[in-house]
Steps between C-alpha positions, in 0.01 A plus 500: 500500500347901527361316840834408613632784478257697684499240755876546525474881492231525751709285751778735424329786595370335809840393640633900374225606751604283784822675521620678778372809609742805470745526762459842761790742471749567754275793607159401538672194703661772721169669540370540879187294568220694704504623797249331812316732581493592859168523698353840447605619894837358415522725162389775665773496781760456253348746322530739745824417598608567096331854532826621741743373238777707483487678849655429811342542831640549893385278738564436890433230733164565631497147762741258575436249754646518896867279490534559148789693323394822413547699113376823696860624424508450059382720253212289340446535099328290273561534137184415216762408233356218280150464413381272204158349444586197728734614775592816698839544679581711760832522627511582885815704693555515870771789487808378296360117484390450161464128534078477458280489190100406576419299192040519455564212208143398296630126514271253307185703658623542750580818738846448639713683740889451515818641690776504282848529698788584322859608566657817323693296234083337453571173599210364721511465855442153641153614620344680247186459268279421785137586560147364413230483242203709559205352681205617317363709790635833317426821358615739279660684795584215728656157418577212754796250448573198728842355490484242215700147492813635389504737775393274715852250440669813476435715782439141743295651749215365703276827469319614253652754295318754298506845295219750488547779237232749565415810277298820632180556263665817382824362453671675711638268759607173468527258762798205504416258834643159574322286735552177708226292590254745405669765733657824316894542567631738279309800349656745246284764362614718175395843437385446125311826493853718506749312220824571543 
């Protein structure tokens, strides 16, 4: 009988222990996973980028292209106003236009480099968030990014499209240039030595 019992008690406790494990609470399910970590060039350009945070900066066309409309005639400023661990925005004016945000977004591990196009109300314009993942030829200072695939449906163009964004060692200087076909068509340079 005492044998039984302990039988009985011992398959008791076994069943007790197969139970289900404790559920999470609402806040470690909320919790954010990691961050990918970026390739150390790619860190160090965003990096770099997050040390303006909180200035703005003049800039001026420095080269646009023959048969192209010129932005000779805007005030340029760019605006550091967001910078977190995994992306840095920078909101870009041509005079009273206000409609420009560069987005440097750590997606997945990856570097990427958006135009965000919005109205005054903030409702997006129907091109906007356009641009190109980093192609692992970088540095801290310098980062290359050809037009990726959603660019590439949106912007339906047979050349290729891409953004350099190139930083002076010291910082002071930073270089916006979009070329076609490996051919630069638009250069803006910003004064980053004199915030305004």
């Amino acid at each position: 009988m005492k044998k039984q019992h302990y039988l009985i008690l011992l398959l008791a406790l076994a069943i007790a222990a197969c139970g289900q494990a404790p559920r999470e609470t609402a806040d470690e399910a909320e919790e954010p996973t990691d961050i990918a970590v970026l390739s150390p060039e790619e860190q160090g350009f965003l990096d770099n980028l997050a040390s303006l945070c909180g200035q703005s900066f003049r800039g001026a066309q420095t080269y646009m292209q023959e048969g192209r409309e010129s932005w000779e005639q805007f005030d340029f400023v760019m605006h550091v106003t967001v910078c977190e661990d995994d992306h840095v925005h920078i909101p870009f004016h041509l005079s009273e236009d206000t409609s420009r945000t560069w987005m440097f977004i750590n997606e997945n591990g990856r570097l990427r480099f958006r135009h965000d196009h919005r109205y005054p109300d903030g409702t997006p314009h129907d091109l906007t968030m356009y641009g190109g993942y980093s192609d692992g030829k970088g540095t801290a200072i310098a980062q290359y990014f050809p037009k990726d695939d959603y660019s590439r449906k949106m912007l339906d163009e047979d050349y290729g499209r891409e953004w350099h964004v190139v930083l002076d060692e010291d910082l002071t200087n930073m270089s916006y240039r979009l070329l076609y076909s490996g051919e630069i068509v638009f250069q803006a340079d910003f004064d980053l030595a004199n915030p305004i």
